[in-house]
DRENVO-290579 format. One line per field, with one value per atom (N, C-alpha, C): residue number from 1; residue in one letter; atom name; x, y, z. Coordinates in nm, 3 decimals, decimal comma, always signed. Example, Ala and Ser with C-alpha at 12.3 -4.5 7.8 and 13.67 -1.06 7.14 Angstrom:
kese 1/1/1/2/2/2
torza A/A/A/S/S/S
seke N/CA/C/N/CA/C
px +1,319/+1,230/+1,320/+1,285/+1,367/+1,290
py -0,569/-0,450/-0,330/-0,225/-0,106/+0,003
pz +0,780/+0,780/+0,780/+0,708/+0,714/+0,787
//
This chain:
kese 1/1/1/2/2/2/3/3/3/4/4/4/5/5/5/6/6/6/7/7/7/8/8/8/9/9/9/10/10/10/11/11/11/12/12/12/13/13/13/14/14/14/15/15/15/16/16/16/17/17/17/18/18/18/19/19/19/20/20/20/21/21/21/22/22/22/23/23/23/24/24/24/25/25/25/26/26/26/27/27/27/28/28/28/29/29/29/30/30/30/31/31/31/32/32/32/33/33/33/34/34/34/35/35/35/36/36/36/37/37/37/38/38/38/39/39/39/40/40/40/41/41/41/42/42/42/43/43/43/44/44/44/45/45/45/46/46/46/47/47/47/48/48/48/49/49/49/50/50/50/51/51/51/52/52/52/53/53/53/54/54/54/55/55/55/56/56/56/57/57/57/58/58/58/59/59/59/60/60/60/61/61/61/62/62/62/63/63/63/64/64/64/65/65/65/66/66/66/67/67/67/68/68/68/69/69/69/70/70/70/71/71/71/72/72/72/73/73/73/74/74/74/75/75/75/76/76/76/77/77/77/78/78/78/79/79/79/80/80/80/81/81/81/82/82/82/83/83/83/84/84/84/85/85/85/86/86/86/87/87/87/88/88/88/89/89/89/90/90/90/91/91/91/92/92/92/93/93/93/94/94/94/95/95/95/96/96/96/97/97/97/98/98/98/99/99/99/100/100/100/101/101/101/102/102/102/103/103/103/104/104/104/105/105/105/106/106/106/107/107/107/108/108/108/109/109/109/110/110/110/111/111/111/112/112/112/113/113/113/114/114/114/115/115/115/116/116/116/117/117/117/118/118/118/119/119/119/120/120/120/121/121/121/122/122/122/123/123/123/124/124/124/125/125/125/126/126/126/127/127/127/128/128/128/129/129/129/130/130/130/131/131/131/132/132/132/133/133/133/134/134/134/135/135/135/136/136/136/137/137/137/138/138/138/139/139/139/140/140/140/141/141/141/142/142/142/143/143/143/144/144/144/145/145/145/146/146/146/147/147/147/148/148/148/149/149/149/150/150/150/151/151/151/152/152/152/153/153/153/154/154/154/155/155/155/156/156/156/157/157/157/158/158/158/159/159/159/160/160/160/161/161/161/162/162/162/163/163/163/164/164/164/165/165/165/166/166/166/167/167/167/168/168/168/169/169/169/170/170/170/171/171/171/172/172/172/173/173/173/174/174/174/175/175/175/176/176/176/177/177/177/178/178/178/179/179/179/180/180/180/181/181/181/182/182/182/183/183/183/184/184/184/185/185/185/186/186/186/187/187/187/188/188/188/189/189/189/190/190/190/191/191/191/192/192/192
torza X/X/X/X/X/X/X/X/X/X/X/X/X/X/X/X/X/X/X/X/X/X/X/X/X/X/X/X/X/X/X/X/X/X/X/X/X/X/X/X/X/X/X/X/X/X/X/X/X/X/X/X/X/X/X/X/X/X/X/X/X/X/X/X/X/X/X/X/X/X/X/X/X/X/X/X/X/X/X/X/X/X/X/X/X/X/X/X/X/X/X/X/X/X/X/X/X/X/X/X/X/X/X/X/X/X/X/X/X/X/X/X/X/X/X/X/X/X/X/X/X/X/X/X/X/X/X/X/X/X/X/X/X/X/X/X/X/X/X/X/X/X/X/X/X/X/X/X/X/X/X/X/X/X/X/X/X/X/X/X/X/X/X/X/X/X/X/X/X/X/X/X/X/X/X/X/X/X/X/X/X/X/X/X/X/X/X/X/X/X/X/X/X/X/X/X/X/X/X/X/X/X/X/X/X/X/X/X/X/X/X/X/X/X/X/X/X/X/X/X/X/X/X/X/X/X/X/X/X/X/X/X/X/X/X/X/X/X/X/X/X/X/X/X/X/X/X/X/X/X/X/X/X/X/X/X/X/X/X/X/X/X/X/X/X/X/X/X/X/X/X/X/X/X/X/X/X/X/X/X/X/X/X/X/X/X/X/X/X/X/X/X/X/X/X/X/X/X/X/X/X/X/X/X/X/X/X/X/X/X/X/X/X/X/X/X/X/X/X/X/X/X/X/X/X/X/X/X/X/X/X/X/X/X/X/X/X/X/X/X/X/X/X/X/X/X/X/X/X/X/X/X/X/X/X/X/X/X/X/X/X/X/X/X/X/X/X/X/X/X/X/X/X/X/X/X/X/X/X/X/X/X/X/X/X/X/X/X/X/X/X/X/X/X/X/X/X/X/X/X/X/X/X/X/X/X/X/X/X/X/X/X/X/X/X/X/X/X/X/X/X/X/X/X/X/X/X/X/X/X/X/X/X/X/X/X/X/X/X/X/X/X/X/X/X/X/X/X/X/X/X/X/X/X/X/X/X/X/X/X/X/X/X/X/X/X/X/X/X/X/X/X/X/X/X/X/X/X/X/X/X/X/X/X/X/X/X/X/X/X/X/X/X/X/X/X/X/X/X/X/X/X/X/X/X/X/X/X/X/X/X/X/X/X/X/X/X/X/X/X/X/X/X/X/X/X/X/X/X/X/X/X/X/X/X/X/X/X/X/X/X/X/X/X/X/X/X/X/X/X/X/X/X/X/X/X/X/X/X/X/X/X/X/X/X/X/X/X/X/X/X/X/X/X/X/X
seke N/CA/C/N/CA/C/N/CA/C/N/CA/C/N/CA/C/N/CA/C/N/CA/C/N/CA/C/N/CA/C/N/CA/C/N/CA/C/N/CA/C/N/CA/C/N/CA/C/N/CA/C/N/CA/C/N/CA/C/N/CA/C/N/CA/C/N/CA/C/N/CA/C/N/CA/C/N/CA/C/N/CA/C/N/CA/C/N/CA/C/N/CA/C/N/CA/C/N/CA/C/N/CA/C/N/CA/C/N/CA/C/N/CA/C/N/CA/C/N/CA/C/N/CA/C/N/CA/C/N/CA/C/N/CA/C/N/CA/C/N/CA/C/N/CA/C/N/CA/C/N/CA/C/N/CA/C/N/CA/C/N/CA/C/N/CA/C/N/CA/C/N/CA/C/N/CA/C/N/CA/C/N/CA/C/N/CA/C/N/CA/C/N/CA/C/N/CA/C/N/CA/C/N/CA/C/N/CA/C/N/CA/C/N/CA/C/N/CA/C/N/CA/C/N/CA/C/N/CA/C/N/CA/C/N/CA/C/N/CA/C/N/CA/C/N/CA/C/N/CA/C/N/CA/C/N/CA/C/N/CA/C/N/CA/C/N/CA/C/N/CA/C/N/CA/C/N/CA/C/N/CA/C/N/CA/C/N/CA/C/N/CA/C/N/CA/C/N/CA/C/N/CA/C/N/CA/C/N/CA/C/N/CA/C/N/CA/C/N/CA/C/N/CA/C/N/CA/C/N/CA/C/N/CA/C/N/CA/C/N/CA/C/N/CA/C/N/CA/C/N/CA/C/N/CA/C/N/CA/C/N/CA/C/N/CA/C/N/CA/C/N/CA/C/N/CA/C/N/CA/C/N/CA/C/N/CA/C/N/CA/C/N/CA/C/N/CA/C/N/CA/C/N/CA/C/N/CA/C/N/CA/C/N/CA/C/N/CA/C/N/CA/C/N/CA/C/N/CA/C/N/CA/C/N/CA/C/N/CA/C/N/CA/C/N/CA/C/N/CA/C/N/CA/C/N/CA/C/N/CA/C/N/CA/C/N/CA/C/N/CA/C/N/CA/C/N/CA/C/N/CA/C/N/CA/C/N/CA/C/N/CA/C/N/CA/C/N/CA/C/N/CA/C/N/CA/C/N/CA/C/N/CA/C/N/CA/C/N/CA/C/N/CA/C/N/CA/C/N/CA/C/N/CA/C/N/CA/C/N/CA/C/N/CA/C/N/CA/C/N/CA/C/N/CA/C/N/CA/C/N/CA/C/N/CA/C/N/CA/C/N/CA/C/N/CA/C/N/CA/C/N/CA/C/N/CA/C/N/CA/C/N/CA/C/N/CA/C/N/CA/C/N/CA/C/N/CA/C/N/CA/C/N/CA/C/N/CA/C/N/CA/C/N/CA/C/N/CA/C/N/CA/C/N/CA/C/N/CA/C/N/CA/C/N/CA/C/N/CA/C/N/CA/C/N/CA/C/N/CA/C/N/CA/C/N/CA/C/N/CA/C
px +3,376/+3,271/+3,249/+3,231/+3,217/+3,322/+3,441/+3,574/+3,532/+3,485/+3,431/+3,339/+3,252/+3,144/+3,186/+3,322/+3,407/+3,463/+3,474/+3,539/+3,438/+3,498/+3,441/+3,283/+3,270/+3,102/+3,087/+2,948/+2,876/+2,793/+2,797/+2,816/+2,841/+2,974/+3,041/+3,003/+2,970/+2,911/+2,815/+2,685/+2,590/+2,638/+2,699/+2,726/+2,791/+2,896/+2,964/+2,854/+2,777/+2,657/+2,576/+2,523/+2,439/+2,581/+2,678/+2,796/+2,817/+2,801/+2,852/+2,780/+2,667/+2,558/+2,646/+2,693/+2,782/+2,880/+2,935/+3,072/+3,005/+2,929/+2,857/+2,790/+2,741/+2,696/+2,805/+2,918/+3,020/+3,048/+3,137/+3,198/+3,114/+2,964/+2,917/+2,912/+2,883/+2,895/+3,041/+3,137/+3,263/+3,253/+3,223/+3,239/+3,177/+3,011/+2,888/+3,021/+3,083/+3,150/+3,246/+3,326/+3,422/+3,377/+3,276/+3,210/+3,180/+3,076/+2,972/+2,993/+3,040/+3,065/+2,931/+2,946/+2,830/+2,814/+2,708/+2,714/+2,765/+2,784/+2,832/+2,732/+2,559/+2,453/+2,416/+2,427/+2,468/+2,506/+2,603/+2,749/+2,703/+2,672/+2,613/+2,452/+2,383/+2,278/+2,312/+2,368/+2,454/+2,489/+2,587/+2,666/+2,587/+2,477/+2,358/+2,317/+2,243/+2,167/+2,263/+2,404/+2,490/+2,545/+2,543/+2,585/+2,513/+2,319/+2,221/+2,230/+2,208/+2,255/+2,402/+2,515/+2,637/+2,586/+2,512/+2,487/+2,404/+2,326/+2,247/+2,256/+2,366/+2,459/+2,506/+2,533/+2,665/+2,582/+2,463/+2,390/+2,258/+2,244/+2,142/+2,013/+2,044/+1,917/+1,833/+1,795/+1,700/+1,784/+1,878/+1,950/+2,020/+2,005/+2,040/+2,037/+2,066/+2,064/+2,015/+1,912/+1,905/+1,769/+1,723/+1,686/+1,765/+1,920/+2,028/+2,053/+2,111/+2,131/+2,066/+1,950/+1,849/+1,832/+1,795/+1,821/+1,960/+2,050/+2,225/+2,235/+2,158/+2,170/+2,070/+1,939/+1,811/+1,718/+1,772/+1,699/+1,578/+1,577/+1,384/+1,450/+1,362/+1,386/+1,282/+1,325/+1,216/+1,062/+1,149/+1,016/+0,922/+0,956/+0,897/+0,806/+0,835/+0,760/+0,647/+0,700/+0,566/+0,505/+0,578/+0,502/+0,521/+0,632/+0,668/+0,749/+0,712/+0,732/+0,861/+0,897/+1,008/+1,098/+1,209/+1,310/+1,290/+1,238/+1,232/+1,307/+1,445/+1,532/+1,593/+1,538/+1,496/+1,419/+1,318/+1,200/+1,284/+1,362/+1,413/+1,506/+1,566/+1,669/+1,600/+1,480/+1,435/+1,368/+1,294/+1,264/+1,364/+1,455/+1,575/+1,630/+1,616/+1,674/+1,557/+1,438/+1,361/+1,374/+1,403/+1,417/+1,543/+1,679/+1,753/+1,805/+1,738/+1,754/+1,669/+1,535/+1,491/+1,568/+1,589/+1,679/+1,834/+1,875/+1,969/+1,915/+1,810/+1,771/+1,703/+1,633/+1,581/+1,502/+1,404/+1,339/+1,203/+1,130/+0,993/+0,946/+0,893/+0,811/+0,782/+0,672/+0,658/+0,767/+0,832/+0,963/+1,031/+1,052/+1,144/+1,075/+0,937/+0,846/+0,810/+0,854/+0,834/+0,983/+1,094/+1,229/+1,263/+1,200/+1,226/+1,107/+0,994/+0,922/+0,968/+1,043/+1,069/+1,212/+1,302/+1,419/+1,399/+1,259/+1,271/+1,242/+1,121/+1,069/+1,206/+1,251/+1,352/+1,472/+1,495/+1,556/+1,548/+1,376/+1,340/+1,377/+1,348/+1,339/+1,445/+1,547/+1,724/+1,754/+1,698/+1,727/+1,650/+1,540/+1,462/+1,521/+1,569/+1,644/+1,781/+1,861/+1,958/+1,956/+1,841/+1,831/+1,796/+1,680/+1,658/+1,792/+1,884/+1,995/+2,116/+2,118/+2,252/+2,221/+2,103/+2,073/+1,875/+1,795/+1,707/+1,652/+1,706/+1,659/+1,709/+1,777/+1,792/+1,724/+1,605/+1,598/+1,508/+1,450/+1,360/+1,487/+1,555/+1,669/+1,729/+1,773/+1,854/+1,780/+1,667/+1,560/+1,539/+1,529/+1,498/+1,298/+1,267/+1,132/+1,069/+1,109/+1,084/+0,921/+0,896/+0,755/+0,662/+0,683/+0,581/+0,607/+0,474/+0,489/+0,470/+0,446/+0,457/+0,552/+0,650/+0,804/+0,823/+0,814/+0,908/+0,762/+0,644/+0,523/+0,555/+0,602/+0,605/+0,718/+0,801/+0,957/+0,923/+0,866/+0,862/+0,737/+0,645/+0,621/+0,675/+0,708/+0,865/+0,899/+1,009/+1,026/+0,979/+0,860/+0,751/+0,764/+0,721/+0,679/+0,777/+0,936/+1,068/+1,052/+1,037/+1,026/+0,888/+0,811/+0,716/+0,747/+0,814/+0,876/+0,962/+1,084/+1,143/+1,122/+0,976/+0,945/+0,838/+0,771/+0,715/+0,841/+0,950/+1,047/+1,135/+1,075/+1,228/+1,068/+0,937/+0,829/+0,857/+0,852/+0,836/+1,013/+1,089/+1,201/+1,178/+1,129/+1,106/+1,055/+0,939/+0,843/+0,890/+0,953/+1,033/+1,130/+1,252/+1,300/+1,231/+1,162/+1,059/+0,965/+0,984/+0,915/+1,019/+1,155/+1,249/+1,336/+1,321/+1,352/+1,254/+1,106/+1,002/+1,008/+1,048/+1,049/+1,212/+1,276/+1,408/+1,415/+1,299/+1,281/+1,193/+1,113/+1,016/+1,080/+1,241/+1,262/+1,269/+1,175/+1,135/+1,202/+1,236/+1,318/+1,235/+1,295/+1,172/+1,182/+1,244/+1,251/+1,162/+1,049/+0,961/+0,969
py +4,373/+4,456/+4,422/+4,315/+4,264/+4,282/+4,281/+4,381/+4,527/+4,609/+4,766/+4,788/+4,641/+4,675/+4,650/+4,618/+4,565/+4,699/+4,790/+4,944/+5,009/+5,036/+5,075/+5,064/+4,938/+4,913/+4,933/+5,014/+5,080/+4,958/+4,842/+4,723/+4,571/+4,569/+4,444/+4,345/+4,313/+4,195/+4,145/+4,204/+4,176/+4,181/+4,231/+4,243/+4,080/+4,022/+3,900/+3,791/+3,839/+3,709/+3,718/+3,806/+3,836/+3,766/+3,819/+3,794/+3,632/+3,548/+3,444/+3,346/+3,332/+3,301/+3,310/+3,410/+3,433/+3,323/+3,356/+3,277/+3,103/+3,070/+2,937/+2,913/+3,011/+2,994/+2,998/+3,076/+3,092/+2,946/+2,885/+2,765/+2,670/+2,655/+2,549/+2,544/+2,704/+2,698/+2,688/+2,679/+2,633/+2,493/+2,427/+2,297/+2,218/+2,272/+2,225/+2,241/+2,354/+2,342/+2,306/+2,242/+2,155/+2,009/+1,960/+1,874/+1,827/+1,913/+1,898/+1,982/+2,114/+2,270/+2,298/+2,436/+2,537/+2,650/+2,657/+2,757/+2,845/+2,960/+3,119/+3,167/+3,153/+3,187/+3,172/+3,041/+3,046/+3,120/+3,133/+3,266/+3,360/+3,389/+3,534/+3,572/+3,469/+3,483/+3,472/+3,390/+3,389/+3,502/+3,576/+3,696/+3,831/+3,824/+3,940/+3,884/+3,843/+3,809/+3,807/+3,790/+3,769/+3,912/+4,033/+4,113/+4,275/+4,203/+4,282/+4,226/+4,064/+4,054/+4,142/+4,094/+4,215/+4,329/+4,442/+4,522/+4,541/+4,463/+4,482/+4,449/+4,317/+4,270/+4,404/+4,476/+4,616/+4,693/+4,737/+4,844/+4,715/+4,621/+4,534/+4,536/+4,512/+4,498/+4,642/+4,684/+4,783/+4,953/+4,974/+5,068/+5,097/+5,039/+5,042/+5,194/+5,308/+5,420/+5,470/+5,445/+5,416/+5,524/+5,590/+5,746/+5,817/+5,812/+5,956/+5,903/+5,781/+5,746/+5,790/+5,812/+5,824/+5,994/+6,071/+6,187/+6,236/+6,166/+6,244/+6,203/+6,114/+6,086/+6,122/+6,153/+6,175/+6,306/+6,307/+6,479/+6,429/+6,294/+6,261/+6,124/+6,122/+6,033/+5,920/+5,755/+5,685/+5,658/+5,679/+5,667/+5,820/+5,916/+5,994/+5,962/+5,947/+5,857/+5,786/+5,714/+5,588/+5,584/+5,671/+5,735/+5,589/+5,548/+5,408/+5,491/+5,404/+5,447/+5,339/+5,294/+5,207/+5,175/+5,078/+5,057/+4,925/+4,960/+4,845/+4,761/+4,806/+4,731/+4,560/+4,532/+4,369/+4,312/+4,359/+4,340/+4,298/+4,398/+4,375/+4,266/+4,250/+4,136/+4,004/+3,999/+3,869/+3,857/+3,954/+3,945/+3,923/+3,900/+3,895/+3,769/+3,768/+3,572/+3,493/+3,532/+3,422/+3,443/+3,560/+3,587/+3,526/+3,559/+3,464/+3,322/+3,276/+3,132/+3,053/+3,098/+3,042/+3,068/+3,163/+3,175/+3,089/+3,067/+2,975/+2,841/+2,753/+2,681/+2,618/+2,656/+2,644/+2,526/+2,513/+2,337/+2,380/+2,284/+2,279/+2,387/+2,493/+2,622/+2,556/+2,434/+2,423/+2,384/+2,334/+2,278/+2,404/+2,502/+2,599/+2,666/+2,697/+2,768/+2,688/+2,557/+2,494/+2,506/+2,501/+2,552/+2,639/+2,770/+2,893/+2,914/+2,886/+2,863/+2,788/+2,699/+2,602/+2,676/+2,733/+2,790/+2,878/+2,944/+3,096/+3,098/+2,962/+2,946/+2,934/+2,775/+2,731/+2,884/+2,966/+3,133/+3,220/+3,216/+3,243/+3,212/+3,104/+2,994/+3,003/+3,027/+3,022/+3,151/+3,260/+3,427/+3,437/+3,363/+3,331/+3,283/+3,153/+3,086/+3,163/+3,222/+3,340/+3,420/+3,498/+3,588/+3,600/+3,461/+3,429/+3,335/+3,301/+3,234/+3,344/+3,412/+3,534/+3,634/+3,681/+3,822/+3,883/+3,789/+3,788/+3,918/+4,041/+4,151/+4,188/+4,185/+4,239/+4,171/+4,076/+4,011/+4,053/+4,177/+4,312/+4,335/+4,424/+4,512/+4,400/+4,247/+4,178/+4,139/+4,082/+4,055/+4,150/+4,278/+4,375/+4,376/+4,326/+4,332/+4,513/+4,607/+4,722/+4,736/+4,649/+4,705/+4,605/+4,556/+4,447/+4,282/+4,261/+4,127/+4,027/+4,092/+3,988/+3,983/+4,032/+4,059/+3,937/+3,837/+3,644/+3,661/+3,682/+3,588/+3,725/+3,814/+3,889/+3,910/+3,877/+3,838/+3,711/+3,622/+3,482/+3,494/+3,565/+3,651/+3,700/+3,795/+3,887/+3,751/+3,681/+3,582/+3,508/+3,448/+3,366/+3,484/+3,598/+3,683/+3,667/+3,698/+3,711/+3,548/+3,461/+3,327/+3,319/+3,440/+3,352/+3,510/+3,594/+3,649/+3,590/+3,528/+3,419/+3,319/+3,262/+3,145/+3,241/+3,344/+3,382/+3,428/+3,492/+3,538/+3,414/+3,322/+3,160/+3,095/+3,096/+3,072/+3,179/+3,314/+3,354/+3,369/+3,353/+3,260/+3,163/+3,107/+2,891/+2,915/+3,043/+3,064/+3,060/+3,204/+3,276/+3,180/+3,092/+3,030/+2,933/+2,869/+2,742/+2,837/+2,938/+3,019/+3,021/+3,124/+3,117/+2,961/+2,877/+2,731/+2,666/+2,711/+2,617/+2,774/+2,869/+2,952/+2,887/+2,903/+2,893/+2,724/+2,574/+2,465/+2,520/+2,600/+2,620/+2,691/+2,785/+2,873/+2,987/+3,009/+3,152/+3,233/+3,377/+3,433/+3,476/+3,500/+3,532/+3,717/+3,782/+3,890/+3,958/+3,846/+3,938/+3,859
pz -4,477/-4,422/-4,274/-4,214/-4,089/-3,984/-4,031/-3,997/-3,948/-4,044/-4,018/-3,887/-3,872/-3,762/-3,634/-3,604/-3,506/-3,487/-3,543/-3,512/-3,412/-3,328/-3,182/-3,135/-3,102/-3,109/-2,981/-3,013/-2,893/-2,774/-2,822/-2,723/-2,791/-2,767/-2,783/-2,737/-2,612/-2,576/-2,691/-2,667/-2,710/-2,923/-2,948/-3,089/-3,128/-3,012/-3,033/-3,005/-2,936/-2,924/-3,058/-3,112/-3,236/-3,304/-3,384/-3,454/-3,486/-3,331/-3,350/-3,403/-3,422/-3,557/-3,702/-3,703/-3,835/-3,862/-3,781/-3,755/-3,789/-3,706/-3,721/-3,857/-3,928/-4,065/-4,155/-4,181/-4,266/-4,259/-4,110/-4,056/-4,168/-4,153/-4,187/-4,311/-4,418/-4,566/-4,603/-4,551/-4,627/-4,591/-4,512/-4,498/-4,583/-4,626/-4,679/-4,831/-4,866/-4,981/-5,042/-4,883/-4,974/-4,971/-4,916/-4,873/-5,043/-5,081/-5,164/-5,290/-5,248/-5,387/-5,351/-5,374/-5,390/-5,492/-5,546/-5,692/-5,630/-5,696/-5,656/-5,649/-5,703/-5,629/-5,515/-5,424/-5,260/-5,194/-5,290/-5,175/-5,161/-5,266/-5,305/-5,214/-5,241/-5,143/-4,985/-4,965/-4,758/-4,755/-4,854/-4,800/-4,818/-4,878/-4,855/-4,745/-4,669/-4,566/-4,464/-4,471/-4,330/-4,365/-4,475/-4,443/-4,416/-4,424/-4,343/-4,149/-4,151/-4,041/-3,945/-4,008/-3,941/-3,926/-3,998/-3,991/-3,833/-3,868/-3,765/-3,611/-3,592/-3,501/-3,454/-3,492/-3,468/-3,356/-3,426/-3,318/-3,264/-3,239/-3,150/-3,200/-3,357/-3,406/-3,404/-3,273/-3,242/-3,218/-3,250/-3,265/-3,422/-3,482/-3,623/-3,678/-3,701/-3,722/-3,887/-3,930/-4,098/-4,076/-3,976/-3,969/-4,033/-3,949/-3,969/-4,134/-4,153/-4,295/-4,391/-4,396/-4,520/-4,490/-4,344/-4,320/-4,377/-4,398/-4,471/-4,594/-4,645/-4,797/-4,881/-4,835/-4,913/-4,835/-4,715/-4,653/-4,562/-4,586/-4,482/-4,407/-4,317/-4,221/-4,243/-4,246/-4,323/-4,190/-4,057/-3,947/-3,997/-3,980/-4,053/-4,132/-4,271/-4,409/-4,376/-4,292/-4,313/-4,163/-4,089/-3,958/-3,817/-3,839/-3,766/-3,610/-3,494/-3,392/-3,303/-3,414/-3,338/-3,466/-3,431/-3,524/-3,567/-3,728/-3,809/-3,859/-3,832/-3,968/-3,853/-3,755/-3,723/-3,793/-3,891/-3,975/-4,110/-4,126/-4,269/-4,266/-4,107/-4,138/-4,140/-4,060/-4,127/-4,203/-4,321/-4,474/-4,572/-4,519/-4,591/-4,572/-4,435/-4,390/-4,491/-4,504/-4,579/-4,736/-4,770/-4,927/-4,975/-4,892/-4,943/-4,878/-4,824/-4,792/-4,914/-4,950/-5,056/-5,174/-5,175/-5,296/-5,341/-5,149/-5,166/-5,209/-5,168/-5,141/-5,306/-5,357/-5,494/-5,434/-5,352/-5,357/-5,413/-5,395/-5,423/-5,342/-5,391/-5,283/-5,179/-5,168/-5,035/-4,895/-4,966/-4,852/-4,854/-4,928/-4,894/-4,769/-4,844/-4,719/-4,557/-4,589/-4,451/-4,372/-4,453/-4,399/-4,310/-4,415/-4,356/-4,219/-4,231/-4,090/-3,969/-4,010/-3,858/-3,830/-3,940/-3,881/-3,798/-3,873/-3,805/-3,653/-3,644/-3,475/-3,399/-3,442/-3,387/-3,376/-3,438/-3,394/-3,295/-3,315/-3,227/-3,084/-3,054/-2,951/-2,889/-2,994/-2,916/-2,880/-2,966/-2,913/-2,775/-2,752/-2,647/-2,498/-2,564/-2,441/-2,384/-2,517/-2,511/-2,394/-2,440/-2,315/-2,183/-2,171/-2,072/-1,974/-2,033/-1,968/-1,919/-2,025/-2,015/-1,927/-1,961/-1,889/-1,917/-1,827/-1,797/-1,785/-1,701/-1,688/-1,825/-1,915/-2,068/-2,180/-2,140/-2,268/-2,385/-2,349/-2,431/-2,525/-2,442/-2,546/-2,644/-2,552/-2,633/-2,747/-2,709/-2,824/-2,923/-2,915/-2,985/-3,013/-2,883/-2,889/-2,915/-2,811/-2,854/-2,793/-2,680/-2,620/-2,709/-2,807/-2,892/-2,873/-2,752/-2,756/-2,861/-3,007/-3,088/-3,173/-3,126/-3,199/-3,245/-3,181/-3,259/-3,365/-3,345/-3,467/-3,581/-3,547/-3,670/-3,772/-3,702/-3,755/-3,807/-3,816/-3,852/-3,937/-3,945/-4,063/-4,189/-4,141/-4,238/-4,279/-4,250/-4,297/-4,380/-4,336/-4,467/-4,558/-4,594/-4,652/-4,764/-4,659/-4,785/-4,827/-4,828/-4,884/-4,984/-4,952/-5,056/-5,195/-5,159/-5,277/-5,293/-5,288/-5,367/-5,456/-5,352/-5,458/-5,594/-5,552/-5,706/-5,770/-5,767/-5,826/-5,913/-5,795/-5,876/-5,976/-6,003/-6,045/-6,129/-6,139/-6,287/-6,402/-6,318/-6,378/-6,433/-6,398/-6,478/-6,576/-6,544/-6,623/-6,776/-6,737/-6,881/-6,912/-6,846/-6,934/-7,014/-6,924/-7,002/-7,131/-7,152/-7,259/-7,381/-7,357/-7,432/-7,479/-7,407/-7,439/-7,582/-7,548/-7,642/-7,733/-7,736/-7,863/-7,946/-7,854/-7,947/-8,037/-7,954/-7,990/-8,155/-8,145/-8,259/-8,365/-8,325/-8,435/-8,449/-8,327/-8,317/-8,222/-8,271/-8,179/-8,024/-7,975/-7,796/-7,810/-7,876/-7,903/-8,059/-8,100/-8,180/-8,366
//
């Protein structure tokens, strides 16, 4: 898939700077796995989140085209819908960086949720320093701020947000198995 978004991108530069985050996360989860092994739930969680990230690498975060998408697949446009005046789907990529990093992660809710907060600053901080080093007069577009100076506290938001649906999602998991475990200890079927 990340192959496909390399087919004639409407700005390369900036797509290989977003991109190379990728490259640095893949690098480090094969290493982390021959190092150590990693479930196939890992993988599976990295390669959703690195393959909303690619997506979004392609058109700069803030060009993402998922108007025309939903306008050619469903007839309505989702800014339309919910009456949004800019391009959200930077929002979704970091509800997604925090939903599945916890999900990779399985720790105690609170350390997952303190994880995904200091990554997200520390993200911040570097898309920050990024732009201010590379190309100062671009660091709106590069950022994908979009006119909102609270683009980093709300993305790092989003974030907590996708982390604290993980941890109720990995919490009512425990739940139910720790249910079907002490039914099946008693005898009893969990189906009635």
């Amino acid at each position: 898939m990340a192959a496909l978004t390399w087919w004639d991108p409407p700005w390369p530069v900036e797509q290989a700077l977003h991109s190379s985050l990728t490259v640095v996360a893949l690098v480090a989860l094969g290493w982390v796995h021959r190092r150590y092994g990693l479930p196939l739930r890992v993988w599976v969680w990295a390669l959703v989140f690195l393959g909303v990230h690619t997506i979004a690498a392609r058109w700069m975060y803030s060009y993402v085209p998922y108007d025309e998408w939903t306008q050619a697949l469903f007839g309505f446009r989702l800014s339309d819908v919910f009456g949004w005046h800019r391009n959200h789907f930077d929002r979704l990529v970091h509800f997604t960086y925090g939903l599945c990093l916890t999900m990779m992660l399985r720790w105690k809710p609170l350390r997952s949720l303190e994880v995904v907060l200091a990554t997200s600053a520390a993200y911040e901080l570097l898309e920050w320093g990024v732009a201010m080093t590379l190309a100062p007069d671009m660091v709106e577009a590069y950022n994908g701020q979009q006119g909102d100076v609270w683009d980093a506290q709300k993305d790092m938001t989003l974030a907590l947000v996708g982390a604290v649906v993980a941890v109720v999602v990995q919490a009512i998991g425990r739940r139910r198995r720790a249910s079907v475990v002490s039914l099946s200890e008693s005898g009893r079927s969990p189906w009635g």
